[in-house]
C-alpha positions as a Python dict, from the first residue, in 0.01 Angstrom:
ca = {
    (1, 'X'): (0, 0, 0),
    (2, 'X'): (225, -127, 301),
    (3, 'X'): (490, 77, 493),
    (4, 'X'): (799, -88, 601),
    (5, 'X'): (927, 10, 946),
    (6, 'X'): (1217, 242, 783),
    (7, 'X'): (966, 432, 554),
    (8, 'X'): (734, 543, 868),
    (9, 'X'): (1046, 625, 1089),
    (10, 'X'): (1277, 827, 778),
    (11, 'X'): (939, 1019, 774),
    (12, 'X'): (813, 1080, 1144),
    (13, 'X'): (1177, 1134, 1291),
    (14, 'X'): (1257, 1450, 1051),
    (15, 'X'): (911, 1537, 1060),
    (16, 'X'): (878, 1573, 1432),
    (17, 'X'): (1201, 1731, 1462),
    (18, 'X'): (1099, 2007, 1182),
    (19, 'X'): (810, 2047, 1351),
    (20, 'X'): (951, 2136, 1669),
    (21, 'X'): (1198, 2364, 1512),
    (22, 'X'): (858, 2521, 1342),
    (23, 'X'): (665, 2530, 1666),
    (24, 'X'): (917, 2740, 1799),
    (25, 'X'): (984, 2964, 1523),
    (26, 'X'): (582, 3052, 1528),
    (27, 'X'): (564, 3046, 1908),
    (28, 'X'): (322, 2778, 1910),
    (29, 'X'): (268, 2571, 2259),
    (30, 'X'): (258, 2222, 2262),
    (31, 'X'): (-50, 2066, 2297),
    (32, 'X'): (-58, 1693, 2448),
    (33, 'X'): (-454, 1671, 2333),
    (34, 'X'): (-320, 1725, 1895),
    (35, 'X'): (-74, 1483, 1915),
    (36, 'X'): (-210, 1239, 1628),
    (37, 'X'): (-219, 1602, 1432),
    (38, 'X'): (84, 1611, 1552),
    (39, 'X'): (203, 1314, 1414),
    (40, 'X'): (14, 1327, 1100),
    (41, 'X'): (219, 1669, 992),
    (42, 'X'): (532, 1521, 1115),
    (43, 'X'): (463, 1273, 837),
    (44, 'X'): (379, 1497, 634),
    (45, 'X'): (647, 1737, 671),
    (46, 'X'): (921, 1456, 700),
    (47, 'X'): (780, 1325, 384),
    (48, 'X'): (875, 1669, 238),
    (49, 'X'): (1149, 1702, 370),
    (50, 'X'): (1283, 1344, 252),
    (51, 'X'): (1192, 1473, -133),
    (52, 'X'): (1372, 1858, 0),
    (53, 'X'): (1718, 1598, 45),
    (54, 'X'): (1665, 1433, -202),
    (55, 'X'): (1680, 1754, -389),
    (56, 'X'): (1947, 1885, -208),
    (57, 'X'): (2167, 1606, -311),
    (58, 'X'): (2407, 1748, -585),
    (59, 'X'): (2457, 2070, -355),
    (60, 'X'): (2598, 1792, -88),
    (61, 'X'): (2803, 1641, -322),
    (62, 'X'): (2953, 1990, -398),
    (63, 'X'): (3003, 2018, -3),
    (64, 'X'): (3182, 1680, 30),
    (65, 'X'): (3452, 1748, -352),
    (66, 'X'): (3245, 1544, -523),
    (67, 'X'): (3065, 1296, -573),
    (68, 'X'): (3111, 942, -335),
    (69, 'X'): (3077, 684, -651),
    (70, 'X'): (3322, 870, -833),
    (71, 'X'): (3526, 977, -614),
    (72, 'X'): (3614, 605, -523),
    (73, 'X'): (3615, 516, -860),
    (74, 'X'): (3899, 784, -914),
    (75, 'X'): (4052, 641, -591),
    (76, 'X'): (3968, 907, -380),
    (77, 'X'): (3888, 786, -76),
    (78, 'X'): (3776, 979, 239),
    (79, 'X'): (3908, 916, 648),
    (80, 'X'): (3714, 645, 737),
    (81, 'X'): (3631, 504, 441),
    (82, 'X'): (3862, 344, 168),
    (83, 'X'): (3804, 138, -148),
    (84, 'X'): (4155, -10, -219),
    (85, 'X'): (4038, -201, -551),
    (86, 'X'): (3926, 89, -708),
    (87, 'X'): (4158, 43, -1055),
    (88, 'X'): (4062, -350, -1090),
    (89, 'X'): (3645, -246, -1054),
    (90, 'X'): (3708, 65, -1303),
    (91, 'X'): (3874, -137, -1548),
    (92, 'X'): (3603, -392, -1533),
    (93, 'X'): (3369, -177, -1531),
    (94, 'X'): (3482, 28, -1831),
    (95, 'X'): (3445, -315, -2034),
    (96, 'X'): (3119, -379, -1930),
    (97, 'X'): (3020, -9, -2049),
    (98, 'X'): (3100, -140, -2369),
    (99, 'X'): (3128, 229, -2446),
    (100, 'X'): (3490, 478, -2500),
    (101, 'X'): (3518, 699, -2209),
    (102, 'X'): (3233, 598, -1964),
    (103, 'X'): (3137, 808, -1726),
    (104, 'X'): (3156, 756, -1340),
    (105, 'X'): (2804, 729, -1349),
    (106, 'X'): (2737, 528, -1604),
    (107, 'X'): (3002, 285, -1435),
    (108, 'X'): (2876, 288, -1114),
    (109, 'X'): (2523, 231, -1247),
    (110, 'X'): (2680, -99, -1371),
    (111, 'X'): (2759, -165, -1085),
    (112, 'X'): (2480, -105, -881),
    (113, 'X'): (2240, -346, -1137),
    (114, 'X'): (2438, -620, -977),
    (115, 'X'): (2438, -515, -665),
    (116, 'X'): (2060, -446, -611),
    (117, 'X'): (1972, -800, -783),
    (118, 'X'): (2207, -986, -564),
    (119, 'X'): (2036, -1175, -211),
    (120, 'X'): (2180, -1121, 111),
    (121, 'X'): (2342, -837, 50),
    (122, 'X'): (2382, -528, 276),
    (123, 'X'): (2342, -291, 7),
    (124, 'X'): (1981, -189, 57),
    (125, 'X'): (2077, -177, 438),
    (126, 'X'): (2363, 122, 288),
    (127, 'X'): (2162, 251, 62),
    (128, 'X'): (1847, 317, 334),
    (129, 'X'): (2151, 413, 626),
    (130, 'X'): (2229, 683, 394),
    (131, 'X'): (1895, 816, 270),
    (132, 'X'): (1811, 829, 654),
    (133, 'X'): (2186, 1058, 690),
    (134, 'X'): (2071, 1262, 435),
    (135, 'X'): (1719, 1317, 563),
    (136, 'X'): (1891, 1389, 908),
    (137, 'X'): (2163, 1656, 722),
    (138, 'X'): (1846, 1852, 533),
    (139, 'X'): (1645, 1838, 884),
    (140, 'X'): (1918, 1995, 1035),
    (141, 'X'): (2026, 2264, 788),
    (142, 'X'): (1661, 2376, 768),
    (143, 'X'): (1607, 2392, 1105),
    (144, 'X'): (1922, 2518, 1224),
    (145, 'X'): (1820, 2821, 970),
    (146, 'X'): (1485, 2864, 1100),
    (147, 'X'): (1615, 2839, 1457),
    (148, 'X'): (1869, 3088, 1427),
    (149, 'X'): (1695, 3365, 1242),
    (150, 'X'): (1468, 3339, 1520),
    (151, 'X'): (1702, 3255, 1817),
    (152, 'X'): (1986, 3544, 1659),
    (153, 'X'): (2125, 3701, 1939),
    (154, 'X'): (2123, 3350, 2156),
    (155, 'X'): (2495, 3219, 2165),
    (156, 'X'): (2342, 2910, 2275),
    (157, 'X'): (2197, 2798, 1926),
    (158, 'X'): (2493, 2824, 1773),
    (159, 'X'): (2704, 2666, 1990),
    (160, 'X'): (2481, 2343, 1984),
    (161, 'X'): (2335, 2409, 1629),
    (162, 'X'): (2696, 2436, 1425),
    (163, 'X'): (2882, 2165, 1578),
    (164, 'X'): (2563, 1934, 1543),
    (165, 'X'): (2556, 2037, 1166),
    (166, 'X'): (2901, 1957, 1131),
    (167, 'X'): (2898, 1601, 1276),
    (168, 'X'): (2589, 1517, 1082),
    (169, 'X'): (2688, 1679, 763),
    (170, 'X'): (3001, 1459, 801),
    (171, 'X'): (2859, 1163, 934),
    (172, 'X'): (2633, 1137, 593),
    (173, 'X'): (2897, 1182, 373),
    (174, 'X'): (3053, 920, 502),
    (175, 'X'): (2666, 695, 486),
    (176, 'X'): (2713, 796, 108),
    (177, 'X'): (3078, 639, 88),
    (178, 'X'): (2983, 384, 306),
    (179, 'X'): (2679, 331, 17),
    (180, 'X'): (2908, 362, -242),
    (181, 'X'): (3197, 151, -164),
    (182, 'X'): (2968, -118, -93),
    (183, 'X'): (2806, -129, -423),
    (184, 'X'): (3169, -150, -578),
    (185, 'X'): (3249, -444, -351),
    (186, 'X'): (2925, -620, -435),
    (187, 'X'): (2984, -561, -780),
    (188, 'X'): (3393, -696, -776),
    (189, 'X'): (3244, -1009, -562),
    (190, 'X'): (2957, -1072, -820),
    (191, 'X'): (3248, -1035, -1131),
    (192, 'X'): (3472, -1312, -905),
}
């Protein structure tokens, strides 16, 4: 079994953020003599928390109107992000589905078989960008939770704790368009 670089940081980044959020939720001190513990529940938690997002993932789509693939494919696009072409990949993609009526999904799952077995592309680079986002948004959302029903009465927490939510609950929908839109492109450039 070999880790890349991403899969050790998408786990110990979360992880040691959770755990700090848990730390002070139980009133635990930090201890500089447990920190390979330390690190070893970090993983474990991020690890957890990466499946928790993973999870999560339809309730963010409900957040954001929908989901990113099919919202572009419907030509929906978001500030930030648009995907101009969005007619010329549905209609080729609705041929390829050789099916009447595909769904969004089923069209964008087209798309991403050609996307995923093309070489120097940028779409693994998207796709782990917004994993990572997504980690980031549960890490948050959990620990802003924990922090506030311990932290209530503190103005403080919220004032940092909501805006930071905000921006990174923002930030990964647009990782998932990002994701998306580059899949779509891949696919149009593969079709010629």
């Amino acid at each position: 079994m070999s880790f890349k670089p991403y899969d050790i940081l998408s786990a110990l980044i979360p992880g040691f953020l959770m755990l700090l959020a848990l730390m002070n939720f139980l009133g635990v001190s930090y201890d500089k003599d447990l920190v390979i513990a330390y690190t070893a529940i970090a993983f474990l938690i991020g690890f957890i928390v990466n499946t928790l997002s993973s999870w999560l993932e339809d309730f963010y789509f409900w957040t954001w109107g929908g989901k990113p693939s099919s919202n572009l494919l419907e030509g929906k696009s978001i500030w930030k992000v648009k995907f101009y072409d969005f007619e010329k990949a549905k209609n080729l993609l609705t041929k390829e589905a050789n099916k009447e009526n595909p769904s969004n999904d089923h069209m964008f799952s087209i798309a991403m078989r050609y996307a995923n077995g093309l070489k120097d592309s940028r779409v693994q680079d998207f796709n782990a960008n917004y994993a990572f986002a997504r980690v980031l948004l549960t890490t948050l959302f959990v620990s802003t939770f924990v922090l506030l029903v311990k932290n209530y009465s503190d103005w403080r927490y919220y004032a940092i704790l909501i805006p930071l939510l905000i921006i990174v609950w923002l930030r990964c929908k647009q990782r998932g368009y990002y994701y998306s839109r580059e899949v779509l492109n891949e696919y149009l450039k593969a079709k010629g």
